[in-house]
C-alpha positions in Angstrom: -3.7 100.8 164.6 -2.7 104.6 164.8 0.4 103.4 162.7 -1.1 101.4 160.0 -2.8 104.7 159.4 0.0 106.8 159.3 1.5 104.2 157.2 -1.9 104.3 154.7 -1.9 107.9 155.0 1.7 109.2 154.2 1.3 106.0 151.3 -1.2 108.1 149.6 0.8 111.3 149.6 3.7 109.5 148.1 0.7 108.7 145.2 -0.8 111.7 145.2 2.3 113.6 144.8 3.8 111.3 141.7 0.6 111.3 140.0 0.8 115.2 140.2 4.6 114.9 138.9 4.2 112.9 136.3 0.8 115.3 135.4 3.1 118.2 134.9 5.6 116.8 132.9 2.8 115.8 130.7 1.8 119.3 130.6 5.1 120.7 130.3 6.1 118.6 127.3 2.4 119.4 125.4 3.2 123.0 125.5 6.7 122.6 124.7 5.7 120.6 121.7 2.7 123.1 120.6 5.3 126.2 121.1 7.7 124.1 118.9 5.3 123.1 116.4 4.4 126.6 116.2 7.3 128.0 115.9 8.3 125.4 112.9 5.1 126.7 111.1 6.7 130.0 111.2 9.7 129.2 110.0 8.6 127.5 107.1 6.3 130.7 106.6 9.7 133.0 106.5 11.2 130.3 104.1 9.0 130.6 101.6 8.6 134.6 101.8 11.9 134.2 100.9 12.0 132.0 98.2 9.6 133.6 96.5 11.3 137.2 96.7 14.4 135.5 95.7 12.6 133.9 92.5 10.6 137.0 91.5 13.7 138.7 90.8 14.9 136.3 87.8 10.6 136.5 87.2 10.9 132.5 87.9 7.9 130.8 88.4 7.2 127.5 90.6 4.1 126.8 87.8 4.8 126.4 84.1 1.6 128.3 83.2 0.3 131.9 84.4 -3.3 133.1 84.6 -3.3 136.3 82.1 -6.6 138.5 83.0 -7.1 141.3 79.9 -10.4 143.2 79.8 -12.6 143.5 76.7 -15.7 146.0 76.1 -19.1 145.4 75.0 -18.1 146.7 71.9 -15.3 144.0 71.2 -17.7 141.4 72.8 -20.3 141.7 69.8 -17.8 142.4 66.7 -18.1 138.7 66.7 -21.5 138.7 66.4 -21.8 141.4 63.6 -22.0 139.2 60.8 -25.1 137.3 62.3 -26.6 139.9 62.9 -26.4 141.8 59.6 -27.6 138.6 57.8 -31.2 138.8 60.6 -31.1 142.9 59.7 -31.7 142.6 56.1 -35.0 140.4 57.0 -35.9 142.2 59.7 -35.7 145.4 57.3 -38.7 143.9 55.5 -40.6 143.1 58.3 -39.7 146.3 59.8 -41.2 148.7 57.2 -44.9 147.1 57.9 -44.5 147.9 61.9 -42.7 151.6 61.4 -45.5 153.1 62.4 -45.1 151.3 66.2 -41.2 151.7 65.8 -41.3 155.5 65.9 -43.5 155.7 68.9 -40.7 153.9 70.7 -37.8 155.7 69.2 -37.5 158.9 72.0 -37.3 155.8 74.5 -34.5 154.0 73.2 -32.6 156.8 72.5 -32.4 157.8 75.8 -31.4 154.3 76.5 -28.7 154.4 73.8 -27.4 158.1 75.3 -27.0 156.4 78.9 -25.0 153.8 77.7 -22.8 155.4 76.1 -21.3 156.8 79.3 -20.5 153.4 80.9 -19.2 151.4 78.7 -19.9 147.5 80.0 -16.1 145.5 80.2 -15.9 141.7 80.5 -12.8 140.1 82.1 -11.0 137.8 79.2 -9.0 134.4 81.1 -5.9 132.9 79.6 -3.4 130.7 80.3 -0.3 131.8 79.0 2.9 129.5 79.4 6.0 130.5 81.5 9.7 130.2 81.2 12.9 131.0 81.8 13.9 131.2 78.4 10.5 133.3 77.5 9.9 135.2 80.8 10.6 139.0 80.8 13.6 140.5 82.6 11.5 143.6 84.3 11.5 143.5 87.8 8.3 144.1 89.3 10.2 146.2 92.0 6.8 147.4 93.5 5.8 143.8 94.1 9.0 142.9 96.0 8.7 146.3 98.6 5.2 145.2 99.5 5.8 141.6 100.1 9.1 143.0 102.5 7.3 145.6 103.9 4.4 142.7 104.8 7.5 140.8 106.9 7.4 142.7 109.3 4.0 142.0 110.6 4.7 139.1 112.1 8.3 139.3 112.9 7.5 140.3 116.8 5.4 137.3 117.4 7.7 134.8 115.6 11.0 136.6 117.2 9.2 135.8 120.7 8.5 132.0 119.4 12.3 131.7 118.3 14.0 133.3 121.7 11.2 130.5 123.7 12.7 127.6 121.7 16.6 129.0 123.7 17.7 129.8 119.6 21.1 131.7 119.9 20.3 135.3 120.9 22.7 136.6 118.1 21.3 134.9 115.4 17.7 136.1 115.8 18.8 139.9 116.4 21.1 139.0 113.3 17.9 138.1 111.2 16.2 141.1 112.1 18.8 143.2 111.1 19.4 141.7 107.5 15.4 142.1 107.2 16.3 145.7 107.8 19.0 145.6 105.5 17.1 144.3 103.0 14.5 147.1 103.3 17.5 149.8 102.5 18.6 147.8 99.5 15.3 147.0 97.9 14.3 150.8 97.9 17.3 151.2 95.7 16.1 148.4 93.3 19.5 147.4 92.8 18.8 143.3 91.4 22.9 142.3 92.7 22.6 143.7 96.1 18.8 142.6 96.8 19.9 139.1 96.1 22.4 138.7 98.3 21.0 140.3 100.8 18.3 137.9 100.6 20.3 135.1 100.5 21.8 136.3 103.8 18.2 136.4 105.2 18.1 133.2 103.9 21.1 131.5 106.2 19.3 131.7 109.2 16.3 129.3 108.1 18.9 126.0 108.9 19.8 127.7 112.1 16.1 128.0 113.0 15.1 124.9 111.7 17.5 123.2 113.5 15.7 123.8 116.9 12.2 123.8 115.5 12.2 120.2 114.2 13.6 116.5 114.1 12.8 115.8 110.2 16.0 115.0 108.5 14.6 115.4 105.3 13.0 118.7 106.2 17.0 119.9 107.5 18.3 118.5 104.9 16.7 120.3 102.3 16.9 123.6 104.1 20.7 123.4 104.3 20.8 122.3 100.7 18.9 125.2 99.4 20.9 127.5 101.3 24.0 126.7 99.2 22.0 126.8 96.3 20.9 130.5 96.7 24.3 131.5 97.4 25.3 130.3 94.1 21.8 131.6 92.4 22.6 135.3 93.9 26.0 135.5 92.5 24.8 134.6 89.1 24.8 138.8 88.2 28.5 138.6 89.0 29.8 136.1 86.7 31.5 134.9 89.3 31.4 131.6 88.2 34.4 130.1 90.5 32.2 131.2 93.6 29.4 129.7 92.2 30.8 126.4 91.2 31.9 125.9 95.2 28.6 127.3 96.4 27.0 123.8 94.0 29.5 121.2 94.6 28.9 122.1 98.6 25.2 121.8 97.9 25.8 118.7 96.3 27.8 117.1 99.0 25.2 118.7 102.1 22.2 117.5 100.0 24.6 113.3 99.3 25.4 113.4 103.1 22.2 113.9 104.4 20.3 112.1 102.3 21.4 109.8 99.8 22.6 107.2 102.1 20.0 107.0 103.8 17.2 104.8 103.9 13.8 105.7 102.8 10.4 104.8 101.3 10.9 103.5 97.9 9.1 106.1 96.4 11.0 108.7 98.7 14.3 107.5 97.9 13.4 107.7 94.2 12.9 111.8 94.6 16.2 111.9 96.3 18.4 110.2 94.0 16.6 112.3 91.4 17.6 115.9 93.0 21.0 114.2 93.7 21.5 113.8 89.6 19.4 117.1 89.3 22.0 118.6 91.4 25.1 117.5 89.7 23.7 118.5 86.4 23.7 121.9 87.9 27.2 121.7 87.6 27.3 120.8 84.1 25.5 124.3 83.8 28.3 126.1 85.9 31.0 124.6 83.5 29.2 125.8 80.5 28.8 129.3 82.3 25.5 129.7 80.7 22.8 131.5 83.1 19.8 130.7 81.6 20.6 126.8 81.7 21.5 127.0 85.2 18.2 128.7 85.8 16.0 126.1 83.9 17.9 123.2 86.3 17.9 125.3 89.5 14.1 125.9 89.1 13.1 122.3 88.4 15.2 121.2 91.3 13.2 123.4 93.9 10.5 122.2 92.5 11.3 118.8 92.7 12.7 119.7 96.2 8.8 120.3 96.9 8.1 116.8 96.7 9.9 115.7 99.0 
């Protein structure tokens, strides 16, 4: 009897102790996931930081309209209203002569209304939507802008650094990230357009790197690695170096085929993708041309159609 119980009891054990195995894997893997899920929300933060510094310094916008704010004062406000109102006066003149009497006893009043007034002057805000493009966009840099939104990286570059290293991403390539981020810094102070843009695209090389650890979505890589060859060619566009920049699109053009194009997909997915594809290879019409502004107009609409996917 004694050794059906120790039988029983070590049975239990055995139980006991898998169940409590099989529990901390399950625990394991849930916090693995959440730091990796994390992490990937990070990344995709830094991504578009950087996107948008490297856009803003071509002044090319993801929208095709702009929200213009312009203030106009009171007295603007009733010019409009001046010919009304001249029309009522000449009545109200009539009227007015039988009730002067009344109207001078109220006189001192409003004009120490009138003198109180006059030193705040009341401003409305005046909304517009004014269209946007490359071919009508300014080409001043709004330098002041770009500082801020670097200077705002670094806020959360500790945490995400810490999120990067727990994900066992190469040591060298963070500390390399970092250190472009602080290259950056220099060069923007100089506000010097060549060197800004490609440092950022630099910067910008070590998204596919992260991404690579931080998630399984193909399509998610994909793109990544694809736009990383197409801001190489977009930075050297100052340069006229148009033989660089012709290599820089065919290579995006052949990451973007190889990754994507063969695969299978949703038909509406697969519709996106084999428009970028042509998008992509019209880019390169634009390089043989060597025309900068038709190379902008295509490269914009292709990130945006990138967001799509």
């Amino acid at each position: 009897m004694k050794k059906y119980k120790k039988i029983i009891y070590v049975f239990f054990i055995i139980v006991i102790a898998s169940l409590g195995i099989v529990l901390y894997k399950n625990i394991s893997k849930g916090n693995s996931e959440d730091i990796k899920e994390k992490t990937l929300a990070e990344v995709e933060y830094l991504e578009k930081k950087i996107v948008t510094l490297l856009n803003d310094l071509n002044n090319i916008e993801s929208r095709n309209y702009n929200l213009s704010v312009s203030e106009i004062s009171r007295e603007d406000t009733s010019r409009s209203g001046e010919s009304s109102q001249e029309e009522g006066s000449k009545s109200s003149k009539e009227e007015g002569n039988q009730g002067e009497s009344n109207g001078k006893d109220n006189q001192g009043q409003q004009n120490s209304d009138n003198s109180a007034s006059n030193g705040e002057e009341e401003k409305n805000e005046e909304y517009t939507l004014k269209e946007t493009g490359v071919l009508t966009n300014t080409n001043e840099i709004d330098w002041e802008k770009i500082k801020t939104e670097v200077e705002n990286l670094y806020s959360p570059i500790p945490t995400i650094t810490l999120d990067l290293y727990g994900l066992d991403i190469a040591k060298e390539d963070i500390l390399g990230f970092n250190q472009e981020l602080d290259n950056l810094t220099k060069i923007v102070q100089e506000q010097n357009k060549e060197n800004t843009l490609a440092s950022l695209s630099k910067l910008y090389e070590y998204i596919p790197k992260f991404a690579e650890k931080t998630t399984d979505e193909k399509t998610y890589k994909t793109v990544i690695a694809t736009k990383n060859n197409l801001f190489k060619a977009y930075s050297k566009l100052d340069t006229k170096n148009w033989g660089d920049i012709s290599n820089d699109v065919k290579t995006s053009i052949e990451t973007f085929s190889s990754g994507l194009v063969s695969t299978s997909s949703s038909s509406n997915k697969q519709y996106i993708i084999n428009k970028i594809y042509i998008m992509l290879n019209e880019l390169q019409n634009a390089v043989n041309v060597q025309d900068e502004a038709i190379f902008l107009i295509k490269y914009k609409n292709i990130l945006e159609e990138m967001n799509n996917l």
